[in-house]
C-alpha positions in Angstrom: 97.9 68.9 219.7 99.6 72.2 219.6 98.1 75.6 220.9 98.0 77.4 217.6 100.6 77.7 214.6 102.8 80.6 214.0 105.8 81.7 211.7 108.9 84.0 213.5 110.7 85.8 210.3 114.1 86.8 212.4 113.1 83.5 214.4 117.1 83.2 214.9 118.3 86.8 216.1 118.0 88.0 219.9 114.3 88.8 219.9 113.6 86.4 217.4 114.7 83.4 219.3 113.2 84.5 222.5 109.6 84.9 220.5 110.3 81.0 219.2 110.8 79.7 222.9 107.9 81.9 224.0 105.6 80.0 221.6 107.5 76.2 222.0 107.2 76.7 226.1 103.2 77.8 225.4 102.8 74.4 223.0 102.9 76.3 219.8 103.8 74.8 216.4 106.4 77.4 215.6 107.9 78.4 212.4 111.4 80.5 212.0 112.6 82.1 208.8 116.0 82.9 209.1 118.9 83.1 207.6 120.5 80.6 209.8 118.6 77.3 210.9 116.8 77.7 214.3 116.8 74.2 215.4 114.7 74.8 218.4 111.5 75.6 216.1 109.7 72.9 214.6 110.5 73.7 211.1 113.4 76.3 209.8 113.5 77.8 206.6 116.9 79.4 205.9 116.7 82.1 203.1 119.0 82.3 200.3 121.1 84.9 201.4 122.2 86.1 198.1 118.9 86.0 196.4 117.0 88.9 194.9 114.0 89.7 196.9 111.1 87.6 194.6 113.4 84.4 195.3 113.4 85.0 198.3 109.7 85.1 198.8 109.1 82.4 196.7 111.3 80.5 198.9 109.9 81.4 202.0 106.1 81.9 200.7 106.6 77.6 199.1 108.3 76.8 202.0 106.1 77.9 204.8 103.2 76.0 202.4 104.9 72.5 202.5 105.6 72.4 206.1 102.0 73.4 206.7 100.5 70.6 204.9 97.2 72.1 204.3 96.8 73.9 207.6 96.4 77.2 208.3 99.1 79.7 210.2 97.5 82.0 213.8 100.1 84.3 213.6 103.3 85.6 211.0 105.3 87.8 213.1 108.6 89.7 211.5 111.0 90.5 214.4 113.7 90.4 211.7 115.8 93.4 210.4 118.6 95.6 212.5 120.2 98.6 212.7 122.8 98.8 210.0 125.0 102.0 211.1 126.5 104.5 209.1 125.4 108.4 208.7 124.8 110.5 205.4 128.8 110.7 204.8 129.7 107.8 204.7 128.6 104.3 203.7 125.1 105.9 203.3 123.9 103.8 200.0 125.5 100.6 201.2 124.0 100.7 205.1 120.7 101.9 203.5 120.6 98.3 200.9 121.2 96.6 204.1 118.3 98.6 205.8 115.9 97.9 203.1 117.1 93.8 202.8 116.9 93.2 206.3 114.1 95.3 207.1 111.5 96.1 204.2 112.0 93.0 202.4 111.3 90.8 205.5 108.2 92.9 206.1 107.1 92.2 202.7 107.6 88.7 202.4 105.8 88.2 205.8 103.0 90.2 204.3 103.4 87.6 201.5 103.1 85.0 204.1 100.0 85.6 205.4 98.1 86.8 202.3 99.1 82.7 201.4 98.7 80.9 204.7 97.1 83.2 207.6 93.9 81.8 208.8 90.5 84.4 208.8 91.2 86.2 211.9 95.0 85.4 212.0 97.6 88.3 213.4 100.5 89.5 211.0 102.6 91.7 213.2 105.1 93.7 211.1 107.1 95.0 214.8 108.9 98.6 213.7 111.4 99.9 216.0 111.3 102.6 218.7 112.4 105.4 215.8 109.0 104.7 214.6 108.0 106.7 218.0 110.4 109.2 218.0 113.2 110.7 216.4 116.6 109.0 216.9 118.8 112.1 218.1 121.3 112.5 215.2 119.9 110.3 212.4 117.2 112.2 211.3 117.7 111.0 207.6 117.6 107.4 208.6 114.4 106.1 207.7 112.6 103.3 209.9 112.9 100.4 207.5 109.7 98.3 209.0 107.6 101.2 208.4 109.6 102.5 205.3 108.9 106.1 206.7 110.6 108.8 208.0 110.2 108.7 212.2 107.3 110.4 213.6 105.1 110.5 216.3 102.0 108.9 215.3 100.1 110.4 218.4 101.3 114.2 217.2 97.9 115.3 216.3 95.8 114.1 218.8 
């Protein structure tokens, strides 16, 4: 009998992978939604690259349902997303599609996720990145994606 179930969107990138062997070594059921298979988890759904965004989360949202069968998820956490580069003058549009596929789209299907499958008192942890904090010297137009927001510190007016 496992310890809890949980889903990893990003369960095959750096941080990603280390959260799926986190919950494997502490007898988890783990989920990752990728878009390359994570054979280490116990079930992988790889996302249609190419698809528009409601594909995709009716991929992933079916998905996550079948290899549930009928049970109920502890945790969705997105760890996916990345920084996609660029500045304002050059390859702004095309690094900010990437942002917003890897990034927003990935929060909102996990969102998606758990409205479906989460159990009553379930965690869904959409992580942002440390820009969410702070500014990122130099990128000041770059939004954080997670959060789709510019960067600011939350604690400013305490």
């Amino acid at each position: 009998m496992s310890a809890g179930r949980v889903v990893i969107y990003g369960g095959k990138g750096a941080l990603g992978s280390a959260c799926v062997d986190h919950f494997k070594a502490n007898n988890y059921w783990v989920g990752s939604i990728d878009l390359t298979e994570n054979e280490k988890a116990d079930v992988s759904i790889v996302v249609p690259r190419d698809a528009a965004w409601a594909e995709q989360e009716e991929t992933v949202v079916s998905k996550v349902g079948e290899s549930l069968a009928g049970e109920k998820l502890d945790a969705v956490i997105c760890v996916a997303g990345g920084w996609a580069g660029g500045n304002a003058k050059k390859d702004l549009a095309k690094n900010a599609d990437l942002m917003w596929k890897q990034s927003v789209w990935t929060s909102a299907i996990s969102a998606a996720v758990a409205a479906q499958h989460l159990k009553a008192g379930g965690v869904l942890a959409l992580t942002g990145a440390k820009p969410a904090l702070e500014g990122t010297p130099g990128y000041d137009w770059l939004w954080n994606g997670q959060g789709s927001c510019p960067p600011v510190d939350p604690l400013a007016g305490r």
